[in-house]
mmCIF file of the N, C-alpha and C atoms, coordinates in Angstrom:
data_MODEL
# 
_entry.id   MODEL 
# 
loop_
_atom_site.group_PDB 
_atom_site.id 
_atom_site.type_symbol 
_atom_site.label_atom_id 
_atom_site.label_alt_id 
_atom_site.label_comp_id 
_atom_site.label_asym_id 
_atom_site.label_entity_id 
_atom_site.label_seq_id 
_atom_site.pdbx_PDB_ins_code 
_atom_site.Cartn_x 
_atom_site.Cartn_y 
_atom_site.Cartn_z 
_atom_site.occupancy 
_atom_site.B_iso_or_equiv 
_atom_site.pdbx_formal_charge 
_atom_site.auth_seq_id 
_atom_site.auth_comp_id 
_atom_site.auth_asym_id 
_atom_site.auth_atom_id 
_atom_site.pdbx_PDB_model_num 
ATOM 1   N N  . UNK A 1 1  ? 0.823  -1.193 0.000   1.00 0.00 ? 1  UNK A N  1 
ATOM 2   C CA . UNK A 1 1  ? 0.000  0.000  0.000   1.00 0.00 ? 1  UNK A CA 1 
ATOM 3   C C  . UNK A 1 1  ? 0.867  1.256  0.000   1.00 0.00 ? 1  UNK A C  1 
ATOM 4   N N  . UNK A 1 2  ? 2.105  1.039  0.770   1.00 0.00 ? 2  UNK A N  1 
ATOM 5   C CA . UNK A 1 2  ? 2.947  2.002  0.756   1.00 0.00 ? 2  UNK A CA 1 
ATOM 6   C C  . UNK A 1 2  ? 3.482  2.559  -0.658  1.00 0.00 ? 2  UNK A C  1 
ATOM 7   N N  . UNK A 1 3  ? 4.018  1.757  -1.079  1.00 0.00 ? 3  UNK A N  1 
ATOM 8   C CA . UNK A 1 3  ? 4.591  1.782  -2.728  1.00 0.00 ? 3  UNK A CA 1 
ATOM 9   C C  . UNK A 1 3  ? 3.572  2.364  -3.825  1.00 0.00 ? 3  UNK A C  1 
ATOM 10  N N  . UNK A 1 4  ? 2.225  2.005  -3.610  1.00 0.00 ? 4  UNK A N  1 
ATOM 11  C CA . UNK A 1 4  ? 0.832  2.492  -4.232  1.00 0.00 ? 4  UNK A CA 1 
ATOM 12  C C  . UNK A 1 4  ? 0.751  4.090  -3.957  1.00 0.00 ? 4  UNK A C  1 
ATOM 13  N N  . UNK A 1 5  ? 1.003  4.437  -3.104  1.00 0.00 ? 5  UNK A N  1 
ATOM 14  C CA . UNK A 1 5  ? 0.741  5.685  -2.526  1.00 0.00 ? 5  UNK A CA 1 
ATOM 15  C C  . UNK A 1 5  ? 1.183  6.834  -3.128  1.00 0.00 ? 5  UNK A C  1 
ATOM 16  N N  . UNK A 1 6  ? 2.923  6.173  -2.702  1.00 0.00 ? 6  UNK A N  1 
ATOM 17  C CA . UNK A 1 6  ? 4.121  6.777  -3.758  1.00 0.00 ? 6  UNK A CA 1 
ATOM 18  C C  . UNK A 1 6  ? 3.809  6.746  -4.827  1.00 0.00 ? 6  UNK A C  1 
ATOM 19  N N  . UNK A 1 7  ? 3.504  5.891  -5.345  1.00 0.00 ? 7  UNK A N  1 
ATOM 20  C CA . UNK A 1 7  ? 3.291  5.502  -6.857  1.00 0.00 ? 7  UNK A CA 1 
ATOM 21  C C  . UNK A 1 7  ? 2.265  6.891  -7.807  1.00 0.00 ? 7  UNK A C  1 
ATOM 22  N N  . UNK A 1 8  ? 0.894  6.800  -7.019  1.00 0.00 ? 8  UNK A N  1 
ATOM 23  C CA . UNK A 1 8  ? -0.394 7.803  -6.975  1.00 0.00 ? 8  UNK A CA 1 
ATOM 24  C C  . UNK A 1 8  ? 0.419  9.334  -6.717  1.00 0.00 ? 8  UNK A C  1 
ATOM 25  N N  . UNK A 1 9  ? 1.065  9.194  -5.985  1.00 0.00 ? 9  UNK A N  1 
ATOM 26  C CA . UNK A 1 9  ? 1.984  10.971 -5.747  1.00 0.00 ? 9  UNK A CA 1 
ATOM 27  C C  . UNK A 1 9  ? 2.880  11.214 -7.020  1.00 0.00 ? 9  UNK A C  1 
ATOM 28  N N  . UNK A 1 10 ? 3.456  10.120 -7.525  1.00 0.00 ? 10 UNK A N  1 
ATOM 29  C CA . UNK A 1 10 ? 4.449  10.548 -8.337  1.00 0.00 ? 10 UNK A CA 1 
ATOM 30  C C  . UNK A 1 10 ? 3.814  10.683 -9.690  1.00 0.00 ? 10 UNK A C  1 
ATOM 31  N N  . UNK A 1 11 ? 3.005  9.535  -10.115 1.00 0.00 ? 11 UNK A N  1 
ATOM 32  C CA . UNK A 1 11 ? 1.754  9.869  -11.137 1.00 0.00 ? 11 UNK A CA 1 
ATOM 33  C C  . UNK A 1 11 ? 1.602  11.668 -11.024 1.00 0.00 ? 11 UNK A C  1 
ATOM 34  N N  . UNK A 1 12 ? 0.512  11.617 -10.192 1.00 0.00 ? 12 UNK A N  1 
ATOM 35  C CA . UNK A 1 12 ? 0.442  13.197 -10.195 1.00 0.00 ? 12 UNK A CA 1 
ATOM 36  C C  . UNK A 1 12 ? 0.913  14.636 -10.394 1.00 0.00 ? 12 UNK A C  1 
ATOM 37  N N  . UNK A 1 13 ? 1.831  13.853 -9.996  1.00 0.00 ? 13 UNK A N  1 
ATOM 38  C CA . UNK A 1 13 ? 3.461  14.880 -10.436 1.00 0.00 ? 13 UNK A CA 1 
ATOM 39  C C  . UNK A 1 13 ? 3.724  15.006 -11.980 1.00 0.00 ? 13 UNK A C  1 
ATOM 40  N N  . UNK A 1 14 ? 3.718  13.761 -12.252 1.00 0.00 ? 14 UNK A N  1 
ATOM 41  C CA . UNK A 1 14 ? 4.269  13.712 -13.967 1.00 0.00 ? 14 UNK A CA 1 
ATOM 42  C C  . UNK A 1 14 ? 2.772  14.692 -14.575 1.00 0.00 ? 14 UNK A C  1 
ATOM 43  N N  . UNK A 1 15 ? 1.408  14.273 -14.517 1.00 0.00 ? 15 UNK A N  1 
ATOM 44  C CA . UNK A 1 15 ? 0.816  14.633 -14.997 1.00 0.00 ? 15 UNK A CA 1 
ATOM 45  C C  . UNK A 1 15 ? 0.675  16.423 -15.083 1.00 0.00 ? 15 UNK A C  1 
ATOM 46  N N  . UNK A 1 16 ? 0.962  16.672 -13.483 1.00 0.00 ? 16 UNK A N  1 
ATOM 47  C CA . UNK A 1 16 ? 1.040  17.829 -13.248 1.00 0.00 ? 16 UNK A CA 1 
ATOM 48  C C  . UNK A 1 16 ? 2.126  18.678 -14.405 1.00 0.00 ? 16 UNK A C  1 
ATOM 49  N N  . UNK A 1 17 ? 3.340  18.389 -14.630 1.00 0.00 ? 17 UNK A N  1 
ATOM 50  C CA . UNK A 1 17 ? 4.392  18.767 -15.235 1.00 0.00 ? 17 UNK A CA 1 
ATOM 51  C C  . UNK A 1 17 ? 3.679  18.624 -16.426 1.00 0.00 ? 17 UNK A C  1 
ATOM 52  N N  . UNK A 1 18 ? 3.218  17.632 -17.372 1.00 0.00 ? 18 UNK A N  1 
ATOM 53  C CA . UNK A 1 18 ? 3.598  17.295 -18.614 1.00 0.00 ? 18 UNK A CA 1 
ATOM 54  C C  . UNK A 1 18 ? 1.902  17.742 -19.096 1.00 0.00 ? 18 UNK A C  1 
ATOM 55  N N  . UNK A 1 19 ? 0.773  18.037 -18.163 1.00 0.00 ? 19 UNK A N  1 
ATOM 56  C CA . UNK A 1 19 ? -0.745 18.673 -19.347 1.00 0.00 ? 19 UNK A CA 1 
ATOM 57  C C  . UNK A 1 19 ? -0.781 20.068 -18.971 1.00 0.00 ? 19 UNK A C  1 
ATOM 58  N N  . UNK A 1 20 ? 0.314  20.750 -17.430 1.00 0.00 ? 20 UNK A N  1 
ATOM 59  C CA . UNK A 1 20 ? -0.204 21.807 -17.014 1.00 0.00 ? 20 UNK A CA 1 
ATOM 60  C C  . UNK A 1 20 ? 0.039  22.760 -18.622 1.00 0.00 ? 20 UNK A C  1 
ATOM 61  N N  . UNK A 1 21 ? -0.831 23.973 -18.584 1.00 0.00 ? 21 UNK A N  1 
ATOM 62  C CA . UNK A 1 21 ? -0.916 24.501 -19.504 1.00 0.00 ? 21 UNK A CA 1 
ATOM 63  C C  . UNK A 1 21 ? 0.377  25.810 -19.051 1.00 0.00 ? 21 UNK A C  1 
ATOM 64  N N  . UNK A 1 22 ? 0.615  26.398 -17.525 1.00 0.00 ? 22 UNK A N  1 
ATOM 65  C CA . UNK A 1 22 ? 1.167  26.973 -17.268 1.00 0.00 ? 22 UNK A CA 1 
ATOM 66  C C  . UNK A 1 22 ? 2.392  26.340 -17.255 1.00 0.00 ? 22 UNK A C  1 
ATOM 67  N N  . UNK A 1 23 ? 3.307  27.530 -17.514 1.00 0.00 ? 23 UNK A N  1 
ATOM 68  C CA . UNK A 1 23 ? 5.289  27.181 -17.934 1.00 0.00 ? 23 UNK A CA 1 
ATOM 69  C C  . UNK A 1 23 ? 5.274  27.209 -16.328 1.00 0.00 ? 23 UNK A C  1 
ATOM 70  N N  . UNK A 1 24 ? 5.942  26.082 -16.010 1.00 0.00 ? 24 UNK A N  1 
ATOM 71  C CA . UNK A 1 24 ? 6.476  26.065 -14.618 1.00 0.00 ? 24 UNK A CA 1 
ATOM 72  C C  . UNK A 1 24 ? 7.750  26.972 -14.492 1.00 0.00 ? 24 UNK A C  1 
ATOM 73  N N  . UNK A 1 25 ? 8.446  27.845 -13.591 1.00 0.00 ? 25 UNK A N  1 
ATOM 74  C CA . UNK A 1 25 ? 9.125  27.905 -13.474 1.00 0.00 ? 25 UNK A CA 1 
ATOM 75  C C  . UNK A 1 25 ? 10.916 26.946 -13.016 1.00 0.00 ? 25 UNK A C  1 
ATOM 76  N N  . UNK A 1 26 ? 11.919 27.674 -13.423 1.00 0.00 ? 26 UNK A N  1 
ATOM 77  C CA . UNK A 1 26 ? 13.276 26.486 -13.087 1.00 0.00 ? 26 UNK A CA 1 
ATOM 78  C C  . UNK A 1 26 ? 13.010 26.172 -11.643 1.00 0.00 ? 26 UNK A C  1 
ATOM 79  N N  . UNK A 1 27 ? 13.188 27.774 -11.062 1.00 0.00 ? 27 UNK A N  1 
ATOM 80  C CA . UNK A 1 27 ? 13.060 27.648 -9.140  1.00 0.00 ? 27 UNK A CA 1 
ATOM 81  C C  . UNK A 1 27 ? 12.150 26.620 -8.546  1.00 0.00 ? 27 UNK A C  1 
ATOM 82  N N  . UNK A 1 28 ? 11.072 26.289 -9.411  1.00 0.00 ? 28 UNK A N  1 
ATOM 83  C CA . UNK A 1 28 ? 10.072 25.693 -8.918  1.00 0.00 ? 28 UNK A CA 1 
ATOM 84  C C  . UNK A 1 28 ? 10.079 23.861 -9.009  1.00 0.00 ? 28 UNK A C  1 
ATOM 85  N N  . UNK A 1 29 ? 10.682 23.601 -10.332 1.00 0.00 ? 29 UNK A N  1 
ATOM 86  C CA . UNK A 1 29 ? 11.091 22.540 -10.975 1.00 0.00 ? 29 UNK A CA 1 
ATOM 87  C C  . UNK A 1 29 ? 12.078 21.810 -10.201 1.00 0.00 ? 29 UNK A C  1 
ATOM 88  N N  . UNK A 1 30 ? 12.785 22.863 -10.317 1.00 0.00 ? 30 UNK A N  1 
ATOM 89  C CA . UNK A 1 30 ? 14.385 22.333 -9.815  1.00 0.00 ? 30 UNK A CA 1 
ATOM 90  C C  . UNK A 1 30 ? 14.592 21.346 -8.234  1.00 0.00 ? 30 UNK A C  1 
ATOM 91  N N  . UNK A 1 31 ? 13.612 21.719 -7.263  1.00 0.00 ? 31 UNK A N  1 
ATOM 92  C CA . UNK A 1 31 ? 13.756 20.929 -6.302  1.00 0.00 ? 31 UNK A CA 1 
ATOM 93  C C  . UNK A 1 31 ? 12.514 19.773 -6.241  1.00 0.00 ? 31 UNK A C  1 
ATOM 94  N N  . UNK A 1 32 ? 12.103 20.081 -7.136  1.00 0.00 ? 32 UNK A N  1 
ATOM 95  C CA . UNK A 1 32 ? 10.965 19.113 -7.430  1.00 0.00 ? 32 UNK A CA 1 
ATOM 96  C C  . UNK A 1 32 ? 11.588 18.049 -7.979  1.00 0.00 ? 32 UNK A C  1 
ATOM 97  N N  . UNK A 1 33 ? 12.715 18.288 -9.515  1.00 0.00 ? 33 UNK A N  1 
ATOM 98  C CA . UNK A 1 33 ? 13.122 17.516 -9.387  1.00 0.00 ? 33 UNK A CA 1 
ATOM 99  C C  . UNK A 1 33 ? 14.448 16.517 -8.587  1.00 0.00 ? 33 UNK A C  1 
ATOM 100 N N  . UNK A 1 34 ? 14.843 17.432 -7.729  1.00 0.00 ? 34 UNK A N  1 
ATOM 101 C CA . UNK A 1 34 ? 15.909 17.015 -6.805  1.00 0.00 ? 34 UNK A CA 1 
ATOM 102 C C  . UNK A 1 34 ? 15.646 15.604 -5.986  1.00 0.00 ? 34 UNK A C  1 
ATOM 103 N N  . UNK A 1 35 ? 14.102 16.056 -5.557  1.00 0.00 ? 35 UNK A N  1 
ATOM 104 C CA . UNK A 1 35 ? 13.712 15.151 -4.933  1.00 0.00 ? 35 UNK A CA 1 
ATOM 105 C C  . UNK A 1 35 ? 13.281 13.784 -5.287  1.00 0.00 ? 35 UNK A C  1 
ATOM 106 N N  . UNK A 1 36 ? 12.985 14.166 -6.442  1.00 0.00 ? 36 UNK A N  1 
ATOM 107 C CA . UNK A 1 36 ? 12.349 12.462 -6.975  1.00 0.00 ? 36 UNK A CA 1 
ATOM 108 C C  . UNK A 1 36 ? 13.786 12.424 -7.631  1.00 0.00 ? 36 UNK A C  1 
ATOM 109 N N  . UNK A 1 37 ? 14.794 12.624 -8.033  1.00 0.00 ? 37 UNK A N  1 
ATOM 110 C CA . UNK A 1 37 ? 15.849 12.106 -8.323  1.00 0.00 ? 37 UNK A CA 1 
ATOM 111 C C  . UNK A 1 37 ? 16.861 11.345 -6.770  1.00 0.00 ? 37 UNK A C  1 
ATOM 112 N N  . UNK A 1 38 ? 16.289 11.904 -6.004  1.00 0.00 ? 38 UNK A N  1 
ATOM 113 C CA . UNK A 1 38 ? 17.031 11.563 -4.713  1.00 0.00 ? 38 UNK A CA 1 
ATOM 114 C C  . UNK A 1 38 ? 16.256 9.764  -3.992  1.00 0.00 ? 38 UNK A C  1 
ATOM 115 N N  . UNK A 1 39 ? 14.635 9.848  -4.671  1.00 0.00 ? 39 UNK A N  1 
ATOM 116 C CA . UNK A 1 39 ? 14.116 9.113  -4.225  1.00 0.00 ? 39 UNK A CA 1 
ATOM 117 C C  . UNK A 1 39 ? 14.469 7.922  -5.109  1.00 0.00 ? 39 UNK A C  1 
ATOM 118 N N  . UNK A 1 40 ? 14.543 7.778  -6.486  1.00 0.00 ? 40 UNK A N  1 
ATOM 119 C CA . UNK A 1 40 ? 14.610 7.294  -7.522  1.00 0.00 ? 40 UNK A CA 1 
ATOM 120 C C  . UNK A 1 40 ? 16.715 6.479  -7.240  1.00 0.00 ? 40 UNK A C  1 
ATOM 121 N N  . UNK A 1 41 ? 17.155 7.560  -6.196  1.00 0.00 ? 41 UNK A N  1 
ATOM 122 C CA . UNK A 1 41 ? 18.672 7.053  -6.438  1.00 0.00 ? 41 UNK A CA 1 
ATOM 123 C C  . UNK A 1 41 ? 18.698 6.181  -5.054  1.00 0.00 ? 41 UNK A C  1 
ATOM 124 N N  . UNK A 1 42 ? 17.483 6.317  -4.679  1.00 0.00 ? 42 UNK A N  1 
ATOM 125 C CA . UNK A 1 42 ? 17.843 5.628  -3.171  1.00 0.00 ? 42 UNK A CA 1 
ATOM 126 C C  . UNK A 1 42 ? 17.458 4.189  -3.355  1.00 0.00 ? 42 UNK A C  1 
ATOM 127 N N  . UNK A 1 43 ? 16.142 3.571  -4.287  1.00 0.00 ? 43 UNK A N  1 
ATOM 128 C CA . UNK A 1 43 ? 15.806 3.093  -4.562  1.00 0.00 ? 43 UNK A CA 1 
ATOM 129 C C  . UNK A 1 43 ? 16.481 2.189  -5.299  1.00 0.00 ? 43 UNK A C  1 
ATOM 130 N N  . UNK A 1 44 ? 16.817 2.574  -6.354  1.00 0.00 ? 44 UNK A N  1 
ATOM 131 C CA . UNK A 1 44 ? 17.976 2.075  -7.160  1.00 0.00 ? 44 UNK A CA 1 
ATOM 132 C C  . UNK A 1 44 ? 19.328 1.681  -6.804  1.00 0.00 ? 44 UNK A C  1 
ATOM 133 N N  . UNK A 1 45 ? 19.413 1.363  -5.619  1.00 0.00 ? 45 UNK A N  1 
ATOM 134 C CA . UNK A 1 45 ? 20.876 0.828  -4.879  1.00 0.00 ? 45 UNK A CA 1 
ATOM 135 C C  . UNK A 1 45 ? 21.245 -0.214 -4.861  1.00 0.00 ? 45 UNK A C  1 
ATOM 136 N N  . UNK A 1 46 ? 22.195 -0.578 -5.741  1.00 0.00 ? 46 UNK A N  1 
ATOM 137 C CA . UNK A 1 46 ? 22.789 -1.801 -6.365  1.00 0.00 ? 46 UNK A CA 1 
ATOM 138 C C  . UNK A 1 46 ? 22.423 -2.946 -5.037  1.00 0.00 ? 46 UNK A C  1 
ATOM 139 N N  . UNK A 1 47 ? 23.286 -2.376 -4.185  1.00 0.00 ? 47 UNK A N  1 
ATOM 140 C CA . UNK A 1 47 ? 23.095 -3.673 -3.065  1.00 0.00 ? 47 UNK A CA 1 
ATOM 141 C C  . UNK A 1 47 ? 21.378 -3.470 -2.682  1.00 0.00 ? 47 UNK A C  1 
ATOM 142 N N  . UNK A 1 48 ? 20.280 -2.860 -2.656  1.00 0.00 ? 48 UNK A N  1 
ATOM 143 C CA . UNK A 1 48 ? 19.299 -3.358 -2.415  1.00 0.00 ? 48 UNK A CA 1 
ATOM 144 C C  . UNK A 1 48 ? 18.824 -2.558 -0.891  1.00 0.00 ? 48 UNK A C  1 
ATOM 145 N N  . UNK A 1 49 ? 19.789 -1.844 -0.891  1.00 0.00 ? 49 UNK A N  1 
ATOM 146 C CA . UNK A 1 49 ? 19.541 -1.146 0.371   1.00 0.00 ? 49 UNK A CA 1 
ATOM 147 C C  . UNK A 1 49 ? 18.776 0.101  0.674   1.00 0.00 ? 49 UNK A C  1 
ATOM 148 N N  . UNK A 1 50 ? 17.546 -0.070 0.509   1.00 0.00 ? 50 UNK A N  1 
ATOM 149 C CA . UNK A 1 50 ? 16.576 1.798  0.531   1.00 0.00 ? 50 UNK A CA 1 
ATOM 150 C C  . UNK A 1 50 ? 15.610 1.860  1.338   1.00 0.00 ? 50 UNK A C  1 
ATOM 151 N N  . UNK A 1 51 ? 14.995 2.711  1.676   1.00 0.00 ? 51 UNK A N  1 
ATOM 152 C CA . UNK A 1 51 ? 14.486 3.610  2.710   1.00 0.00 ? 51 UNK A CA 1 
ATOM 153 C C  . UNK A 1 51 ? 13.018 4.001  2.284   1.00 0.00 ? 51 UNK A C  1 
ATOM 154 N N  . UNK A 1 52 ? 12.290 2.682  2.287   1.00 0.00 ? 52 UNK A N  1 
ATOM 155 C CA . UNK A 1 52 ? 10.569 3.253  1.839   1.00 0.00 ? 52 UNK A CA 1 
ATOM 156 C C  . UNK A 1 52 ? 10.535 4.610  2.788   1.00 0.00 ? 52 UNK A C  1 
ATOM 157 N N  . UNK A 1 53 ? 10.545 4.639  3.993   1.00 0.00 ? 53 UNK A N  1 
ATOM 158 C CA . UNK A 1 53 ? 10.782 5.763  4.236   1.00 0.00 ? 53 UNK A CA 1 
ATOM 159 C C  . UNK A 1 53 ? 11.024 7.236  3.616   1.00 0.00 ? 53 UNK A C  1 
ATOM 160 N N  . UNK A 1 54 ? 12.228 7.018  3.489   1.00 0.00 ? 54 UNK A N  1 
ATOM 161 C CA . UNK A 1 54 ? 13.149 8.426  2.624   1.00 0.00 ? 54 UNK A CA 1 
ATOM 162 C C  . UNK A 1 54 ? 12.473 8.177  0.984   1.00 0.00 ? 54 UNK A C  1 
ATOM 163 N N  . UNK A 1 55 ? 11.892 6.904  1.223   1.00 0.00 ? 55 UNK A N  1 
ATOM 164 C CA . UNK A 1 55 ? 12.052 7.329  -0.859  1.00 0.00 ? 55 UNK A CA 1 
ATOM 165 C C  . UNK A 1 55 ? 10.344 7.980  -0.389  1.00 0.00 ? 55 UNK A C  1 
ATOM 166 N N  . UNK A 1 56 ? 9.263  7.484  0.475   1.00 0.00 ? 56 UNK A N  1 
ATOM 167 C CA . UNK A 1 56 ? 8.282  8.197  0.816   1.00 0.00 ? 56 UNK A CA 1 
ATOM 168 C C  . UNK A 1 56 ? 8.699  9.402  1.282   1.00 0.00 ? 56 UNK A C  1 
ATOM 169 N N  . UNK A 1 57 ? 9.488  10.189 2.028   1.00 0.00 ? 57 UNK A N  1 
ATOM 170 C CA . UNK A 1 57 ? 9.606  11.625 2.145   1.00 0.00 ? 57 UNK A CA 1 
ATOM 171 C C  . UNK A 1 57 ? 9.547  12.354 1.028   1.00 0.00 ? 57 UNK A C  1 
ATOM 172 N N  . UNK A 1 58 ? 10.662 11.830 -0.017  1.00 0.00 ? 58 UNK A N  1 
ATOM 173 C CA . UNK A 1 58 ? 11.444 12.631 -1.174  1.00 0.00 ? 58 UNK A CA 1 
ATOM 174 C C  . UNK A 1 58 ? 9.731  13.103 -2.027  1.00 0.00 ? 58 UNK A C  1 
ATOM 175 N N  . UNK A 1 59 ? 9.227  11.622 -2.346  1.00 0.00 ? 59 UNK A N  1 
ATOM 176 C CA . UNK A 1 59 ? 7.922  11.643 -3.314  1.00 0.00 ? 59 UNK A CA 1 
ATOM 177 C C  . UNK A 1 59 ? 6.839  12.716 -2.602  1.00 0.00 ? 59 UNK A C  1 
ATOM 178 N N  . UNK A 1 60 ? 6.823  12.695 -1.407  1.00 0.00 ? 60 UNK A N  1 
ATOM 179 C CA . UNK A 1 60 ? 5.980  13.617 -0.405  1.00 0.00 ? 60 UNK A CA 1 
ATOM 180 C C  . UNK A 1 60 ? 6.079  15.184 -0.812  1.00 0.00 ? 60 UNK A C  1 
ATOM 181 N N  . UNK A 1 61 ? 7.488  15.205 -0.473  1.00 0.00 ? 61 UNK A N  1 
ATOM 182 C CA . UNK A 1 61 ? 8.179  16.770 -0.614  1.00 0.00 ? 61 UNK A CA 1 
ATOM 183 C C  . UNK A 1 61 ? 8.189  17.382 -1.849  1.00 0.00 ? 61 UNK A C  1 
ATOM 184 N N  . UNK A 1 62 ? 8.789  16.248 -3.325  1.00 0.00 ? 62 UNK A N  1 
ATOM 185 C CA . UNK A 1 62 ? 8.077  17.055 -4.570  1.00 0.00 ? 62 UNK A CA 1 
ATOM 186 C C  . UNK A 1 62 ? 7.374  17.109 -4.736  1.00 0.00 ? 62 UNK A C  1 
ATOM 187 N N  . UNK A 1 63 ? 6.187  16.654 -4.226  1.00 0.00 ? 63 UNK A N  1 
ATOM 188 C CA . UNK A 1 63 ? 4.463  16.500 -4.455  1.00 0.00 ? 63 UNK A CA 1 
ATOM 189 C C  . UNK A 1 63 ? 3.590  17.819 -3.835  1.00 0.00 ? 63 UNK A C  1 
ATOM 190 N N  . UNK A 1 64 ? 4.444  18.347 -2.373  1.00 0.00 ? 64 UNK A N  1 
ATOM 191 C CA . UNK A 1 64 ? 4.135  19.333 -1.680  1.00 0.00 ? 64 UNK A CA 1 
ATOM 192 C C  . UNK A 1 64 ? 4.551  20.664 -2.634  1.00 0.00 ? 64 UNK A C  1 
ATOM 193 N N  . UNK A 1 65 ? 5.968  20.933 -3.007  1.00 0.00 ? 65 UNK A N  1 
ATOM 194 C CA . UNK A 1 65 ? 6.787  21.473 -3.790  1.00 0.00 ? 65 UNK A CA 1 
ATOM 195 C C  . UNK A 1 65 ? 6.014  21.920 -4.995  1.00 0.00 ? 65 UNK A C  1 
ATOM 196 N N  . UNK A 1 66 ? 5.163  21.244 -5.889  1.00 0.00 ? 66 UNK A N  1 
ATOM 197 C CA . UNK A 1 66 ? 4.808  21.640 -6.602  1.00 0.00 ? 66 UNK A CA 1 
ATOM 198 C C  . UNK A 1 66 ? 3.315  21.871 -6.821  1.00 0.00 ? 66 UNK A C  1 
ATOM 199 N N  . UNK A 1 67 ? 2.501  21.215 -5.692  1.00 0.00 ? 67 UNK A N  1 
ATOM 200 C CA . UNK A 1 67 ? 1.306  21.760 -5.429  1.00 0.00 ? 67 UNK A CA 1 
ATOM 201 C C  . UNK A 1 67 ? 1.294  22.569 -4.411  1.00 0.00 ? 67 UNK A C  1 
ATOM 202 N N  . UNK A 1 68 ? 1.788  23.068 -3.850  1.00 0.00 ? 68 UNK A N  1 
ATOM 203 C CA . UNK A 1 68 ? 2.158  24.031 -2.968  1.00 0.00 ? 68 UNK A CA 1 
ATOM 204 C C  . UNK A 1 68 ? 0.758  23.705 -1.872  1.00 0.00 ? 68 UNK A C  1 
ATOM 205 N N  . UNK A 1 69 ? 0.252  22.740 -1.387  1.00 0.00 ? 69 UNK A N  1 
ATOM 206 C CA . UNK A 1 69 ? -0.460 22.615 -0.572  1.00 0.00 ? 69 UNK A CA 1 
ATOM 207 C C  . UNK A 1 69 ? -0.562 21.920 0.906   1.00 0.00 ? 69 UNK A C  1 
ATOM 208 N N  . UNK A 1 70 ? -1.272 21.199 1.410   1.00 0.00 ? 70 UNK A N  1 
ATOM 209 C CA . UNK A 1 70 ? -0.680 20.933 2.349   1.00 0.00 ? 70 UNK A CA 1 
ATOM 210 C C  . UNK A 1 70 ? 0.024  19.101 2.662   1.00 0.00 ? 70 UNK A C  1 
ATOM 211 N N  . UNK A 1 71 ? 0.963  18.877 3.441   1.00 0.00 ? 71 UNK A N  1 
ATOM 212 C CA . UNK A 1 71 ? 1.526  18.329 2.906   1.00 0.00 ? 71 UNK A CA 1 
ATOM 213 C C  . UNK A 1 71 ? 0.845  16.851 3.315   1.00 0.00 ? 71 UNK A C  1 
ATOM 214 N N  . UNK A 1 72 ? 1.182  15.742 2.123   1.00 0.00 ? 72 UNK A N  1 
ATOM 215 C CA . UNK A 1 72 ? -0.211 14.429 2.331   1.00 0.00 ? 72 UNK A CA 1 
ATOM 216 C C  . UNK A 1 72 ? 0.267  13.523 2.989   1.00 0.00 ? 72 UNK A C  1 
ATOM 217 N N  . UNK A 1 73 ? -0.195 13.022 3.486   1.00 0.00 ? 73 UNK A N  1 
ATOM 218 C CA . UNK A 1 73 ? 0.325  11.997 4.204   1.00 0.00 ? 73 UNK A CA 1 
ATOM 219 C C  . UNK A 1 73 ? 0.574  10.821 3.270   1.00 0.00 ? 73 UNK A C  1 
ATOM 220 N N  . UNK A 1 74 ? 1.436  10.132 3.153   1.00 0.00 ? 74 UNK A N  1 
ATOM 221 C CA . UNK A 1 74 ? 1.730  8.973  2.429   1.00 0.00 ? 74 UNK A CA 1 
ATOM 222 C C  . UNK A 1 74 ? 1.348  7.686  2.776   1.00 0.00 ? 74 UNK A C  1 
ATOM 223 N N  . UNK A 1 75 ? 0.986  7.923  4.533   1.00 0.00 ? 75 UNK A N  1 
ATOM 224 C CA . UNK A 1 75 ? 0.618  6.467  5.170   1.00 0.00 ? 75 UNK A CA 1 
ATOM 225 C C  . UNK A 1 75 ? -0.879 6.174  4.505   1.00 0.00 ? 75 UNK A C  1 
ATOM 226 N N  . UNK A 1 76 ? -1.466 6.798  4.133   1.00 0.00 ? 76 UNK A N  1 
ATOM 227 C CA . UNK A 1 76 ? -3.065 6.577  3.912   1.00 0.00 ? 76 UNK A CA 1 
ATOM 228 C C  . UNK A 1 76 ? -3.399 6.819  2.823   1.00 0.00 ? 76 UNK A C  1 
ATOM 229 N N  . UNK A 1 77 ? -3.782 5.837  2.228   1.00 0.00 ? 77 UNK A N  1 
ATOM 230 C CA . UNK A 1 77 ? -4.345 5.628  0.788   1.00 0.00 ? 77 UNK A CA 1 
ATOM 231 C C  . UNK A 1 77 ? -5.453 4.745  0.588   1.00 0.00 ? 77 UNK A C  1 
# 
């Protein structure tokens, strides 16, 4: 359910980026994408070693980041 969650946040994200009609700004982008690159590198660790946790923060924080709202909880889906 956890992974689903993430999954539903990061969806949102892409969609958000790729139909919004408004030009996002870099400032705005930029840690948006920091974060899902941070979540995406934690994940991806050869030995197998990651942090549903941290990779749930990262997906949380660009999700907050670019909806600028309040921030969702990831446990509940």
């Amino acid at each position: 359910m956890r992974l689903r969650r993430v999954q539903h946040l990061a969806h949102e994200i892409m969609d958000e980026i790729n139909t919004s009609k408004e030009q996002k700004q870099f400032d705005t982008l930029s840690p948006v994408i920091d974060n899902l690159s941070r979540a995406i590198g934690d994940l991806t660790d050869p030995f197998g070693n990651y942090s549903l946790d941290y990779i749930e923060e990262k997906v949380k924080n660009a999700h907050y980041l670019l909806f600028k709202n309040e921030k969702v909880n990831v446990n509940t889906y």
